[in-house]
C-alpha positions in Angstrom: -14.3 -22.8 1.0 -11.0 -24.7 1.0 -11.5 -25.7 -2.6 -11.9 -21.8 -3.5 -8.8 -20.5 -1.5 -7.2 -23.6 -2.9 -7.8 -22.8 -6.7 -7.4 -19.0 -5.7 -4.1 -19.8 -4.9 -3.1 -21.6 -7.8 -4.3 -18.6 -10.1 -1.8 -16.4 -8.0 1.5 -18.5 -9.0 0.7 -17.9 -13.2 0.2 -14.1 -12.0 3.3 -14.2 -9.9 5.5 -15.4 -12.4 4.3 -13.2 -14.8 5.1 -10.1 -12.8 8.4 -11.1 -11.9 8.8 -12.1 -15.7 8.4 -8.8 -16.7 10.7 -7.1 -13.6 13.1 -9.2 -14.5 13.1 -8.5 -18.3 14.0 -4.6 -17.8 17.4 -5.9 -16.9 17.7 -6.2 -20.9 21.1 -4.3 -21.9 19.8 -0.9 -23.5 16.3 -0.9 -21.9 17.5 0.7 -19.1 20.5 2.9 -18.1 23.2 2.0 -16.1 25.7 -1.0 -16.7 25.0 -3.9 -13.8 28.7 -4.9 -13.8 30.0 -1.3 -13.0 27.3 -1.0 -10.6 29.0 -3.7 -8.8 32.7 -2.4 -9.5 32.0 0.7 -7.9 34.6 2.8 -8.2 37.4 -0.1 -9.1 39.1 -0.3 -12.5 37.0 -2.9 -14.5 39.2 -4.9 -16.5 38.1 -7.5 -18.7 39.0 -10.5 -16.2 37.0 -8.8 -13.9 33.8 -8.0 -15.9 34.3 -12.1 -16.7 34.7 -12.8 -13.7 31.8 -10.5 -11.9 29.3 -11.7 -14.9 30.3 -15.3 -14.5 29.5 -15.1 -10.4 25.9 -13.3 -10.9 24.9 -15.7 -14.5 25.0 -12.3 -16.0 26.8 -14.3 -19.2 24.1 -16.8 -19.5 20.7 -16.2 -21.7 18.0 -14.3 -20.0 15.5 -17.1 -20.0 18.6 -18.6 -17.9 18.8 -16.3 -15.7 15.2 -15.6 -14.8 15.5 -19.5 -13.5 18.1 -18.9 -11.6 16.5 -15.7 -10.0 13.0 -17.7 -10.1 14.9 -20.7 -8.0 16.5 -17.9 -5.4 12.9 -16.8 -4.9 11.5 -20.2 -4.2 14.4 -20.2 -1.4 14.1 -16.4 -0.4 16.7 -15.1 -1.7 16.1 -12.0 -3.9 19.7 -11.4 -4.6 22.3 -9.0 -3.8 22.4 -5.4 -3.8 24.7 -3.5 -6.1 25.6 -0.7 -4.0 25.7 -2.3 -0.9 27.0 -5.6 -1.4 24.5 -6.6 1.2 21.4 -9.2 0.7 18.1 -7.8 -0.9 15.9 -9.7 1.6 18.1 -8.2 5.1 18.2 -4.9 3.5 13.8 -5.2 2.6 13.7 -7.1 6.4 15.3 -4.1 7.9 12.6 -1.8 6.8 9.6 -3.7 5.6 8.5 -3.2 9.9 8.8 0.7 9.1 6.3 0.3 6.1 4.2 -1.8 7.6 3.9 1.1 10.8 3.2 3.5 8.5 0.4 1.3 6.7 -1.1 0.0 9.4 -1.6 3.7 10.9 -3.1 5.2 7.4 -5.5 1.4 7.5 -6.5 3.1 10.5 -6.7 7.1 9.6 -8.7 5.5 6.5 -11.3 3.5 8.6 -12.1 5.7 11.5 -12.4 9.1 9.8 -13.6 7.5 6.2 -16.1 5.6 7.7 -17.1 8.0 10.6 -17.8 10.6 7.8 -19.4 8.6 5.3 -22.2 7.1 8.1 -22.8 10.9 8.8 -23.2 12.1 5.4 -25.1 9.6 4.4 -27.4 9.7 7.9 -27.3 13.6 7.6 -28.2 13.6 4.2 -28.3 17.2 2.2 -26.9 18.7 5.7 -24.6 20.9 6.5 -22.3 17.9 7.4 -23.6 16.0 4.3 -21.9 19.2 2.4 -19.2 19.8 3.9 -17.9 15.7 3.6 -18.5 16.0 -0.4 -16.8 19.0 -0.9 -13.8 18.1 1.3 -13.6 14.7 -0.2 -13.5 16.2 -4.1 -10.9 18.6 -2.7 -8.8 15.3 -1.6 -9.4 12.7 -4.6 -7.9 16.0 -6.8 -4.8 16.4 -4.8 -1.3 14.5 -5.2 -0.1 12.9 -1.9 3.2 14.3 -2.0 2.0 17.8 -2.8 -0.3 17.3 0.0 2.9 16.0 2.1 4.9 19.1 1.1 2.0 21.3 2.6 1.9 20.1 6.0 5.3 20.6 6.1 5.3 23.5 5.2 2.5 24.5 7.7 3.5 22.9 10.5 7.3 22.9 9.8 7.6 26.5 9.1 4.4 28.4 9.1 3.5 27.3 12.7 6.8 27.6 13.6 6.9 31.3 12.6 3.3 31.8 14.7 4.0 30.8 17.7 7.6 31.7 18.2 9.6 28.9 17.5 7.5 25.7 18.8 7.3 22.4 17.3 3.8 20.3 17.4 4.2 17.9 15.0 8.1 16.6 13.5 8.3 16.8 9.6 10.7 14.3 8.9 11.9 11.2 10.1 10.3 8.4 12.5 12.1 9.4 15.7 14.9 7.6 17.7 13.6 5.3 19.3 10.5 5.5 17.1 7.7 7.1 18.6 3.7 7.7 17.4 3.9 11.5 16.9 6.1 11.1 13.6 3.5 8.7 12.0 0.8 11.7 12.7 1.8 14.1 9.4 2.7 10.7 7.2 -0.3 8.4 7.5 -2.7 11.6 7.3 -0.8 12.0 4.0 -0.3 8.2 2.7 -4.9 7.7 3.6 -6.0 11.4 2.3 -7.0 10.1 -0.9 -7.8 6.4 0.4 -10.4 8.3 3.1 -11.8 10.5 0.8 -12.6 7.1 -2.0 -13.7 5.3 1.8 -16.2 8.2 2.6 -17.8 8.4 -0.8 -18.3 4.7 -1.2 -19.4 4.1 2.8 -21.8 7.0 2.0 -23.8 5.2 -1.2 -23.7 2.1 0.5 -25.1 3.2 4.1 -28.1 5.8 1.6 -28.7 2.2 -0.3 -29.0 0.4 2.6 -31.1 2.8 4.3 -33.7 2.4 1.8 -34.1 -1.4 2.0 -37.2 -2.7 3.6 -35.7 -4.6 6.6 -34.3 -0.9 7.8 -38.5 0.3 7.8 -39.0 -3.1 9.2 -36.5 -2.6 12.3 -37.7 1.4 12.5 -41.3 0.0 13.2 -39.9 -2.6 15.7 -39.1 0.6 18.0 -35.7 0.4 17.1 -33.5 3.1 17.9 -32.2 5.2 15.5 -28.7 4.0 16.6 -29.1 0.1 16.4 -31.1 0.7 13.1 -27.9 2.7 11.4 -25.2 0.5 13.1 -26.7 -3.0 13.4 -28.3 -3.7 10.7 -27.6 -0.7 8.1 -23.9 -0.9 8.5 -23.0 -4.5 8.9 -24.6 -4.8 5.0 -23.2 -1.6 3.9 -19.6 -3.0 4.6 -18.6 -5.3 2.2 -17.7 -2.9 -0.9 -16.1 -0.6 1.8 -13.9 -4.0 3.0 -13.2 -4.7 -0.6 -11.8 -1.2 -1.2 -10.1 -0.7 2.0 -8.5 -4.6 2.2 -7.1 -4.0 -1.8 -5.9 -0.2 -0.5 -3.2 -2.3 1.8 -1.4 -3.1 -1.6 -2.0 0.5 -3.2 -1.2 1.8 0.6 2.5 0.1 0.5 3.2 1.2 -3.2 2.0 4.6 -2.2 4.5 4.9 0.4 7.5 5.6 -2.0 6.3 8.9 -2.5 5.2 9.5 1.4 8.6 8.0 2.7 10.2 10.1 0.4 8.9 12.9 1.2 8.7 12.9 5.0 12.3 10.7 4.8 10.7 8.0 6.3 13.2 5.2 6.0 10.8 2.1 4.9 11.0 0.0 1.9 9.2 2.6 -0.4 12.1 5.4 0.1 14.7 1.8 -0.3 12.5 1.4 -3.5 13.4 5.2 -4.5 16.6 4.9 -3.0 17.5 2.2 -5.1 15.9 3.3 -8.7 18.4 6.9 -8.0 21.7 4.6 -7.8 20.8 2.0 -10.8 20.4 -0.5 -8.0 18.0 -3.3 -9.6 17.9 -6.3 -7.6 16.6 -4.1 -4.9 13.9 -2.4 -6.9 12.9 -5.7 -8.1 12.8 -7.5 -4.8 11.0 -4.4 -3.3 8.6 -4.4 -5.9 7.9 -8.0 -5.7 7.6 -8.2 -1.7 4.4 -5.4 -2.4 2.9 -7.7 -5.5 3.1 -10.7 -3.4 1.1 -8.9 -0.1 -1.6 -7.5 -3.0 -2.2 -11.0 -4.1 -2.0 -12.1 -0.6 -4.2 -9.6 0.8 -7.1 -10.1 -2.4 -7.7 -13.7 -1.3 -8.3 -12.4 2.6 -10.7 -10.0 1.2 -12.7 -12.6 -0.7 -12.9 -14.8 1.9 -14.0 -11.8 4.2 -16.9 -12.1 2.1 -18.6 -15.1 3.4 -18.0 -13.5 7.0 -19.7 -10.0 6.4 -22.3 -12.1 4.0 -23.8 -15.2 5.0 -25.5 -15.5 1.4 -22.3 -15.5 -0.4 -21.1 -19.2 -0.7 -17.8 -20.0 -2.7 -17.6 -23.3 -4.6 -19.9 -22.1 -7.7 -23.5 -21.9 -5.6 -24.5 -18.8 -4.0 -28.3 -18.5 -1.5 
């Protein structure tokens, strides 16, 4: 096992590095818009001296290659440079928000498992049902709608719509995470950021439990005198599990880079709307850093979920032999 996670990690740095390469090869004059220097400026006259001086202080002078060492040291350090707009650190502005993401992840993680895998064991032990049908059919319906659209919708229902009902009462806030922060704003965004991550979760936790169903330990266990109950959730579930880890424990990743739209839509400030935020004002280093902080929790995350393997699966064995 420690040889694996050992050699896993050293395949993540080649991939890391890569990544970043390619982030930090946009800031090529003429792929994208907006002049760094006069991002900086601000509103300032920018002289000649000054643009020296300004491109002289951020290596912006020096060849790329150049520069991506210098960025690619700051890195190593933590230091994913400075803001443009705000003159303050990339790393205290992502720090300042990153808990806000993670809230709102965490919460859709758990909208995704309870109702994904609550509906997928009942479809799949209800199969052809009324319950069977109504889980497929609301499931396609999901998979086939965009978050944010879906976003929009609930606050429009419960923003305005409900409002209009009942007179004027609020039951659920549209916007915003409260002050101090408070569970009832995460309601509306997590349902939105795990709609399409439950509906994937449902499906697969729904082939896997049928499958399992099938095998001929589950007819052995029924004729035990097993109860229905220990039969579906002792020993048909625990082996069901491991493609529905895999999916949910890699939807973390997708989860976080999903939340730009969410946080954008229900103003959620976490590092997804900072993300947004940022790519509106021209303000690079913090859509890089941003974007880097998520690639480096993906490949983080990916190595826990391979080694939940071996926990779920006592046959799996890592170091190139399997039983």
């Amino acid at each position: 096992m420690g040889k694996y996670v050992f050699r896993r990690i050293l395949q993540m740095i080649p991939v890391f590095l890569g990544v970043t390469f390619i982030l930090f090869a946009l800031r090529i004059p003429g792929l994208l818009p907006g002049d760094p220097v006069q991002l900086i400026v601000g509103e300032r006259e920018l002289t000649p001296a000054l643009r020296a001086e300004i491109e002289a202080k951020h290596h912006l002078n020096e060849p790329l290659h150049i520069q991506y060492g210098y960025y690619v040291s700051g890195l190593v350090q933590g230091d994913l440079g400075s803001s443009m707009q705000k003159g303050r650190e990339v790393t205290d502005i992502l720090l300042d928000k990153f808990p806000n993401t993670i809230r709102l992840a965490i919460s859709a993680i758990l909208v995704e498992i309870v109702i994904g895998l609550l509906t997928g064991i009942i479809s799949a032990v209800k199969q052809y049902s009324f319950w069977d049908v109504l889980v497929t059919l609301s499931t396609s319906i999901l998979v086939s709608v965009p978050v944010f659209w879906l976003g929009m919708l609930l606050q429009m229902f419960f923003g305005i719509k409900l409002k209009e009902w009942t007179g004027g009462a609020v039951f659920l806030p549209i916007s915003g995470m409260g002050d101090p922060p408070d569970l009832i704003h995460l309601i509306l965004p997590s349902i939105t950021l795990a709609s399409v991550s439950t509906a994937y979760v449902a499906r697969i936790m729904r082939s896997q439990m049928l499958e399992a169903m099938g095998q001929d330990y589950i007819r052995t266990a029924r004729a035990k005198g097993l109860s229905e109950r220990v039969v579906v959730f002792k020993h048909g579930l625990k082996n069901a599990l491991i493609p529905v880890v895999t999916f949910i424990g890699l939807d973390l990743g997708a989860l976080m880079a999903g939340a730009i739209l969410t946080e954008t839509v229900f103003s959620w400030p976490g590092i997804g709307r900072e993300i947004y935020l940022a790519v509106t004002q021209r303000d690079w280093p913090v859509v890089m850093g941003g974007v880097v902080v998520v690639v480096f929790i993906v490949m983080v995350v990916n190595l826990l979920v391979d080694i939940s393997y071996a926990v779920l699966d006592p046959r799996i064995r890592y170091g190139g032999t399997a039983e």
